[in-house]
N, C-alpha and C positions, 0 to 999 in steps of 0.2 A: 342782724343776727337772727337765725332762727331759733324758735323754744324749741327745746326739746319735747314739751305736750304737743305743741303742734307735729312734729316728725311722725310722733309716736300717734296720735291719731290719728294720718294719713297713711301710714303702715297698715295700720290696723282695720283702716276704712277696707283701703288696695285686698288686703287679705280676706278681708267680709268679702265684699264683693266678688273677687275671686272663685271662691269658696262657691257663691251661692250661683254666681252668674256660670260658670261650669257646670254645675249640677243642673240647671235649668237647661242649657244646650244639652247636657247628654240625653236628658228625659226628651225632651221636642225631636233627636234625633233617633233615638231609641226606641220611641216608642208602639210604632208599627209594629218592631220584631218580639216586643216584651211578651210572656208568657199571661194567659187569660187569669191568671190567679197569680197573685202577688204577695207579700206577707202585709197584713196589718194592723198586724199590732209583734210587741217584741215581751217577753216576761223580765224581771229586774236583773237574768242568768245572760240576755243578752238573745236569748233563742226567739225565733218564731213561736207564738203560741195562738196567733189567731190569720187565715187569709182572708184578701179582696180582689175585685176586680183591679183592672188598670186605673180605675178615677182613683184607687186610694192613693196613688202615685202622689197626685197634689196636695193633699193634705198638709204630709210635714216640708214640702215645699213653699206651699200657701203661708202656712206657721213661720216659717221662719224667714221666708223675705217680709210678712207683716211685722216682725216682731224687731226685723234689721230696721224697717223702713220708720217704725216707731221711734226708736233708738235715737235715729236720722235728727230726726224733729227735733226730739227733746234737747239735743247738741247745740242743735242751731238755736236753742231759746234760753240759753241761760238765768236773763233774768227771771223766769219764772222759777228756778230751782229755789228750792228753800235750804240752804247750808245750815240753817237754825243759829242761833245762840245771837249775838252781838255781834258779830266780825264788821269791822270795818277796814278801812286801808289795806294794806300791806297782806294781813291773816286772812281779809277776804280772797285778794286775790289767791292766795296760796290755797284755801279750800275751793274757790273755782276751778282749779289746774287740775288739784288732787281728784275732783268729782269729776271733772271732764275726763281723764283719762281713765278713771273710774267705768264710766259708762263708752266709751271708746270701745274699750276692754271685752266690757259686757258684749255688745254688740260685736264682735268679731269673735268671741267665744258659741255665741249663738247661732253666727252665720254658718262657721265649721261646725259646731254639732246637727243642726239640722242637714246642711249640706252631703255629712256622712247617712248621716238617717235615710237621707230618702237615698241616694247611692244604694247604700246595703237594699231597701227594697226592692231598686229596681234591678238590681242583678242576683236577689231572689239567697241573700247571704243571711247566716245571722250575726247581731252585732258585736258579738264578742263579750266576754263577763270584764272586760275591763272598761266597755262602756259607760256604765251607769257611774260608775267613782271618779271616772276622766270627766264626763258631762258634769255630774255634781261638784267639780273639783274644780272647773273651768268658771261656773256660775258665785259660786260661794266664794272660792279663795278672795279672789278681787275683792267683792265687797264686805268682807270682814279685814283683811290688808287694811284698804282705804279709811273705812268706818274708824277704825284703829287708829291710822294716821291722823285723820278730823279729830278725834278725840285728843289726843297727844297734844296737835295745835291749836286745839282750843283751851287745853289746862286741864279739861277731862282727864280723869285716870280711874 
């Protein structure tokens, strides 16, 4: 039988990946025709408020496959997580699940908002004012959820 952590991690990988592995094909195919000034940087309204050349292009590309590829690792090394408090048996494994897909999460949250970011750059858009509250909604939610959850199952309240 399969877990459903594991499903839902592999979803999620598929979806990072996706995300980011696209966006790298468009920029490497794209980027002969892209315009000699690009936006680099965005104000928190979603607009352009600063340009660059085409190298800023890698930037939030750079960022966010290191920050997937981070993510990556830390999945594959559980035991180094610290879930804190006592847990043994049964509550550890349940707070492994709940962190792993925790950070799953994180990581294909990450992959699509940078994916977008550098997108909007390279087709010279701005990001939209529902950016910034989607990106911070994407980041936080999760990890206040799960936080929540570990507390719950640990007796925390």
């Amino acid at each position: 039988m399969v877990r459903r952590d594991k499903v839902f991690g592999a979803v999620c990988l598929a979806l990072g990946l996706l995300a980011l592995g696209g966006v790298t094909v468009l920029v490497l195919v794209r980027l002969p025709s892209l315009p000699e000034q690009l936006p680099a940087h965005y104000n928190a309204a979603g607009e352009v408020d600063a340009w660059g050349g085409r190298g800023i292009l890698w930037v939030p590309l750079a960022v966010g496959w290191m920050i997937f590829l981070v993510l990556s690792v830390v999945l594959r090394l559980p035991g180094a997580w610290n879930i804190g408090g006592s847990a043994a048996g049964e509550q550890r494994d349940k707070a492994l699940v709940i962190t792993r897909s925790m950070l799953s999460l994180l990581r294909c949250a990450v992959a699509l908002d940078f994916a977008y970011l550098t997108w909007c750059t390279a087709e010279c858009r701005p990001l939209g004012t529902w950016f910034l509250p989607v990106f911070l909604g994407l980041i936080f939610l999760p990890l206040g959820v799960n936080v929540v959850r570990l507390m719950l199952l640990s007796g925390k309240r």
